[in-house]
N, C-alpha and C positions, 0 to 999 in steps of 0.2 A: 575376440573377446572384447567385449566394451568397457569402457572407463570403469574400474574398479574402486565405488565409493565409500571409502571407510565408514564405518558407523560410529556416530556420534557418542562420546559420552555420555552426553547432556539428554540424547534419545534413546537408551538403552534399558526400557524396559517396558513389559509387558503389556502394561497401559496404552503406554504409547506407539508402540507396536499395533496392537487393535484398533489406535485409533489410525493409524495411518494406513490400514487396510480399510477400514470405515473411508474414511476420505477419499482414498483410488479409487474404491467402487462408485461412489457416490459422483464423484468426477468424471465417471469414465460414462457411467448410464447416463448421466443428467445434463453434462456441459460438452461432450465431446460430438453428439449428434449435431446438436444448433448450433455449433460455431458460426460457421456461413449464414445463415438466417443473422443471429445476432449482431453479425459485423454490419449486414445491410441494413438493419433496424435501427443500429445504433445505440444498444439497449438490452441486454437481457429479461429474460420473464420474470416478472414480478413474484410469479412462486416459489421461485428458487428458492426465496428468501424463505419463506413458509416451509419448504419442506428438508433445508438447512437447519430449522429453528426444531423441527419436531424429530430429526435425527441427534440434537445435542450439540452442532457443529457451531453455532454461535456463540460469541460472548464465555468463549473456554476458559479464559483466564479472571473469568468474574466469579465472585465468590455464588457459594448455591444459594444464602438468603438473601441475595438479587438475582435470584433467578437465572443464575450462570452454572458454569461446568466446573463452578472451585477449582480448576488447574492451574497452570503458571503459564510463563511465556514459553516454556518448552512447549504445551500443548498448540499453542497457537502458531509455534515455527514449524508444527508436522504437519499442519493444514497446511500453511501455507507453502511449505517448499514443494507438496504436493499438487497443490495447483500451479503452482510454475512446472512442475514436471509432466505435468497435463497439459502442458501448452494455451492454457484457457490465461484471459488477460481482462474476460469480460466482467469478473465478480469483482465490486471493493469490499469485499470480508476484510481483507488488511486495517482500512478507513474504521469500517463498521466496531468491529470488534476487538481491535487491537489500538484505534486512536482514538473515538468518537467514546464509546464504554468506559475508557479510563479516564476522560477526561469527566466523566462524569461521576466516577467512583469516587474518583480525588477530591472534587472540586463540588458538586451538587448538596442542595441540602439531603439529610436524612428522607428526606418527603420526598424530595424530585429523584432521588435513587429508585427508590421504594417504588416508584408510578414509572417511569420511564426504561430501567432497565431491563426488567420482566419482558417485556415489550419487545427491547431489543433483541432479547435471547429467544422469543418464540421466533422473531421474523414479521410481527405485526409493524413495530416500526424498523423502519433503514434510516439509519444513521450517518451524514456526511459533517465534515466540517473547511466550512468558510472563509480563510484566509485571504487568497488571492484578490486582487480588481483588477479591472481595466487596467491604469495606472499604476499599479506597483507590481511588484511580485517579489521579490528575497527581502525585503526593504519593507518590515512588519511596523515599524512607525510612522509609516509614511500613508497607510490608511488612510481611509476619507469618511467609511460609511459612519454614521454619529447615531450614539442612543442618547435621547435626552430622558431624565428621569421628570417625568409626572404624576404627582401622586404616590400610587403603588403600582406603576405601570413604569417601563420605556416605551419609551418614541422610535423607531429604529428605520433609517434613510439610508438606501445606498444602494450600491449593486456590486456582485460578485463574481466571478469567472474563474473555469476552469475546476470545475466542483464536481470531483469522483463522486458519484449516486446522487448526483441533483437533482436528476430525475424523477426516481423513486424516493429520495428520502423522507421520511416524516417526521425529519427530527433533525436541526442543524445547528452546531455551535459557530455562531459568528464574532468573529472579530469586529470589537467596535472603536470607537472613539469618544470615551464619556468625558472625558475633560481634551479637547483640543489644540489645548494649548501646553501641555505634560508631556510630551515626547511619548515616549515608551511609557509615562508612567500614566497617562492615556487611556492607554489600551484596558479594556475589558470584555470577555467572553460573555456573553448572555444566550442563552439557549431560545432557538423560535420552531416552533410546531407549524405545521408547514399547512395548517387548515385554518392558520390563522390569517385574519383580514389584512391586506395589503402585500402579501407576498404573494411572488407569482415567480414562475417558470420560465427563461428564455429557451434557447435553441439549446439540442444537443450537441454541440461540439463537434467538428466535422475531424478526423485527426490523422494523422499522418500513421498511429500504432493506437494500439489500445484499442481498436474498432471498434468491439462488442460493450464497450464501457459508456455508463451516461452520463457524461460529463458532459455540465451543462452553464451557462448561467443565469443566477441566480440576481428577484430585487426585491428591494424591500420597500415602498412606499407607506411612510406612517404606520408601519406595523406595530401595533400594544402587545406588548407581553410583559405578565406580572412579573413584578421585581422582583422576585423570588425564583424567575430564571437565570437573574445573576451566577456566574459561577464564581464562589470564592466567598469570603466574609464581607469583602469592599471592592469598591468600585477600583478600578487603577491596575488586577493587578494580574489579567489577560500577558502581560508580557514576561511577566516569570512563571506564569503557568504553562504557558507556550512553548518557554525556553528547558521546564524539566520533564515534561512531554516528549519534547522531540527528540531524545537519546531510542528513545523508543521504536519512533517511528522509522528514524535513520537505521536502526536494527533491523526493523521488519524488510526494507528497501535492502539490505545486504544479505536478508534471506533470501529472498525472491531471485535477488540476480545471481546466488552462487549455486541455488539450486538452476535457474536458468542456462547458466554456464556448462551445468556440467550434462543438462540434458543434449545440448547441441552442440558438445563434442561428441556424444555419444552417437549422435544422429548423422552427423560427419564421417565416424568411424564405419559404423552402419552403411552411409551409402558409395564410401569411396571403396569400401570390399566388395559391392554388388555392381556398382560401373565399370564400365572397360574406358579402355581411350587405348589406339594402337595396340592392339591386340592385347591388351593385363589389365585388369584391375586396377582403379588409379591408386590407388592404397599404395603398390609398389612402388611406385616412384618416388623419389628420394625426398623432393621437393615436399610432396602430400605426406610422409612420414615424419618430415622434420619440422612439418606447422603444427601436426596431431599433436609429437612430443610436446612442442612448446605448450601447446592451449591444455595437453593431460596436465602440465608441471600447475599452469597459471591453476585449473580447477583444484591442484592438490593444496597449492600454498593459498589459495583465499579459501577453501573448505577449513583446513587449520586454523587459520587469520577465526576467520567465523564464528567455528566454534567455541574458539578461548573468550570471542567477546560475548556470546549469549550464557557462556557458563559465567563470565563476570555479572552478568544483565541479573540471571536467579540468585546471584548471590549479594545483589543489590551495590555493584563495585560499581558500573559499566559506568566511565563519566561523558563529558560533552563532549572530549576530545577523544576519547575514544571511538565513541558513536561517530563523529565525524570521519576519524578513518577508516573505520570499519564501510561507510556508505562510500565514500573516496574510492576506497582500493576497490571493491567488489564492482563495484556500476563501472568505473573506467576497463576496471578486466572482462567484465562480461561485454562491456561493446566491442571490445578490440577482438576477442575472442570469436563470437558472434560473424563481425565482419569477417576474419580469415574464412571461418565455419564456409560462410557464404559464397567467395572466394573460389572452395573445393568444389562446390556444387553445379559450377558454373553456369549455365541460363537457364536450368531449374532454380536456381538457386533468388533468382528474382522471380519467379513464379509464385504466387502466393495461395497456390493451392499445398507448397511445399512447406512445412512447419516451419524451417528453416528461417524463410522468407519473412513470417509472420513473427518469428522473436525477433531479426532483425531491427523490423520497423517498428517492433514492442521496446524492445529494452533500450531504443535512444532517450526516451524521456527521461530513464533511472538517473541520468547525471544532471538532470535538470529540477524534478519536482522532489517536496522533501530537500532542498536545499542546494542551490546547483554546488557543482564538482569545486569553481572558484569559492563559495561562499564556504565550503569543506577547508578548502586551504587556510583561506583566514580565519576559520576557528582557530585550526591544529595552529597554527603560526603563534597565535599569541600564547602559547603553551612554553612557547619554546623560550 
């Protein structure tokens, strides 16, 4: 019998039920064929996106007069734990619809809502957001790229890396640098349309997981975009936008990895009863029983951990330090996890025609992007 996964409170009804049969199908006919293709590509199909947006599966948590599915972060945790249970790592629906959307609900005029989200919810535009350079990475003041304001226009200089659907997207919130000399108070988010003059496309990212993902980067050479793509009332204030955002996205990163988790014990369980080694099934042995136990306990207590943080998240409780250990705990157990999983499989288990193999090399990133596992600690530390 396989890992026995409680059902959520937070997921227990009807609604949501259909939607999460909507999603396995749709995952199963559309993303589970071209895995392989994709990984080589580098890239998934651009239609996805289209026919994601004409299923309803975008932008769920956007209200319907933007052009969204009016639901909450519940509907968005049922897509997503379903594509980690699909094994697929090629789509950023997480970026698209759960960080890039809301940072535009929040923060966008009435106007730039009204034109841009519609958009997103069909699949016309893909939506990424821009934080990372060359030179920095967790260390959000430390920026370089610069908008200078002219006119009714910025100026926008810089270049970017390491950018989930850079590829595809047509539509990207960057982080800039409007006063350079402000620290954090600096920073401000302006949005750039990717058909705009002076932005251009680097490589897609060659990566060790994530394969099927277009993560690329990104530059801006004298790019104009009207100041009306400011996000916010004033310039400066990109760093506390960023900062009540990211409870969010650290949520989404502890769905993904506990639903992760518990697909690959399951798949563990699954192949250590179908292999032999010296004449039994390796399941019987003492050793392969008492790692399962462990990784069933680890999936039981971060599925709980989990769920009490996404029921805090609907209930508008969920704070920084929360979110921080909710992304902490889940990404360190799903790697540790993962590796034993791996472990049992033995030189299948490095094969990467084996699922196994492909969460592996998938979920090392979870303790790095979204905020690594150290920058987790010293949230939660100054808590204390």
């Amino acid at each position: 019998m396989p890992l026995q996964i409680q059902k959520s409170s937070w997921s227990s009804t009807t609604e949501l039920e259909d939607l999460r049969e909507l999603a396995r199908s749709f995952l199963q006919k559309e993303f589970m064929p071209n895995q392989e293709r994709w990984a080589a590509e580098k890239k998934l199909d651009r239609e996805i996106w289209n026919k994601a947006g004409e299923l309803g599966l975008l932008c769920l948590s956007i209200p319907e007069e933007y052009g969204g599915g009016g639901g909450t972060f519940a509907h968005e945790a049922v897509l997503y734990e379903e594509q980690a249970r699909a094994g697929d790592s090629a789509w950023g629906v997480t970026v698209h619809s759960g960080i890039v959307a809301h940072y535009l609900l929040a923060y966008a005029s009435e106007a730039k809502k009204r034109e841009w989200l519609p958009k997103m919810a069909t699949g016309e535009l893909v939506g990424a957001v821009a934080m990372t350079e060359p030179g920095t990475g967790s260390d959000l003041q430390g920026i370089t790229t610069r908008a200078v304001r002219d006119g009714d226009h910025y100026v926008i200089n810089g270049a970017k890396t390491f950018i989930t659907n850079g590829f595809h997207a047509g539509l990207v919130v960057v982080a800039c640098k409007t006063d350079p000399n402000a620290g954090a108070q600096g920073v401000s988010l302006i949005v750039v349309e990717t058909d705009t003059p002076g932005f251009r496309r680097g490589r897609v990212l060659d990566k060790v997981g994530l394969k099927g993902q277009d993560t690329a980067e990104l530059f801006f050479d004298d790019v104009r975009v009207p100041a009306a793509n400011l996000l916010g009332d004033a310039e400066g204030q990109g760093f506390v936008q960023l900062m009540l955002q990211l409870p969010q996205e650290r949520l989404i990163i502890a769905v993904t990895a506990v639903a992760g988790l518990e697909s690959a014990v399951n798949l563990t369980i699954d192949y250590t009863k179908e292999r032999t080694a010296f004449g039994r099934p390796i399941f019987t042995f003492q050793n392969t029983k008492f790692k399962l136990a462990e990784a069933a306990t680890e999936a039981a207590v971060s599925r709980a951990f989990l769920d009490q943080c996404i029921e805090r998240h609907l209930r508008g409780e969920l704070d920084v330090q929360g979110a921080a250990m909710a992304k902490l705990w889940t990404t360190e157990r799903v790697n540790k996890v993962v590796d034993d999983c791996v472990q049992l499989f033995g030189g299948y288990g490095y094969m990467t025609e084996y699922p196994i193999a492909r969460a592996w090399t998938d979920v090392r990133i979870s303790r790095i992007f979204g905020g690594t596992s150290e920058i987790m600690k010293e949230i939660i530390s100054r808590t204390l």
